[in-house]
C-alpha positions in Angstrom: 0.0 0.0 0.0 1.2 3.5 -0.9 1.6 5.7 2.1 1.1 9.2 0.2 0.8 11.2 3.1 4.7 10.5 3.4 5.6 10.8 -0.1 3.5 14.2 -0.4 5.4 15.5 2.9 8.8 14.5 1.2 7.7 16.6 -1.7 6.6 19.7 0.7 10.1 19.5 2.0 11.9 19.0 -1.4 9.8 22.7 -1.7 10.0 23.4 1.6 6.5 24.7 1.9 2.9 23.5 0.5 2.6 26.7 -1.3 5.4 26.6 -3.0 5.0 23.0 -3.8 1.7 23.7 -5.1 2.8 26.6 -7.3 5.4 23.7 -8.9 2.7 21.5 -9.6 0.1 23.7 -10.7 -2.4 22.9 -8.1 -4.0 24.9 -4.9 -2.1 25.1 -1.3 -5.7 23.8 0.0 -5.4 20.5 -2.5 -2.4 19.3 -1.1 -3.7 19.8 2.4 -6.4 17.4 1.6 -4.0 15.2 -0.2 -1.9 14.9 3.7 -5.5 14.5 5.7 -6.5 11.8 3.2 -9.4 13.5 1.6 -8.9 13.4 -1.7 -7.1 11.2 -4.1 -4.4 11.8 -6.8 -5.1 11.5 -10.0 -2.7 10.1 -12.3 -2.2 13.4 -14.1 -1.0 15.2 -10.7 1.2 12.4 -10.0 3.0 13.6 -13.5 2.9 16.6 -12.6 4.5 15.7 -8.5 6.9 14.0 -10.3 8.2 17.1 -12.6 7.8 19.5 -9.6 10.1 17.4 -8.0 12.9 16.3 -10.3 12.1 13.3 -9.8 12.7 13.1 -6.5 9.3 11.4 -5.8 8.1 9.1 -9.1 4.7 8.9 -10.1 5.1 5.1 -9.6 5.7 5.7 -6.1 2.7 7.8 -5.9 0.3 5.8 -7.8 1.7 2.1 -8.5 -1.6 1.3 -9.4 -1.6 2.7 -12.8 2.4 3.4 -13.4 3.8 -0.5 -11.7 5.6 0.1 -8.3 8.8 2.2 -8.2 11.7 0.6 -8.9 
């Protein structure tokens, strides 16, 4: 099971703040705050775009392994 919560923090600290992270991946401060309190999902396009944001850093096969086959 993918823990996203931790892979979304890693990502905040990559950026070192939600906004900042959300400005990198095109979304709102308030979706990744629902992303880390479990009330909403992410979609395969934002795990792309989580992905760019962070170099890499945190695969969109880490984030969704369902669609992309677990990270390697």
């Amino acid at each position: 099971m993918v823990d996203l919560k931790a892979h979304i923090e890693a990502a905040i600290e990559y950026h070192g703040s939600q906004a900042k992270l959300a400005r990198a991946a095109g979304c709102s401060q308030q979706y990744i705050s629902l992303l880390l309190q479990g009330k909403t999902g992410l979609s395969a396009e934002k795990a792309i775009d989580f992905e760019r944001a962070t170099d890499g850093k945190i695969s969109r096969s880490a984030l969704r392994p369902d669609i992309f086959g677990a990270a390697a």
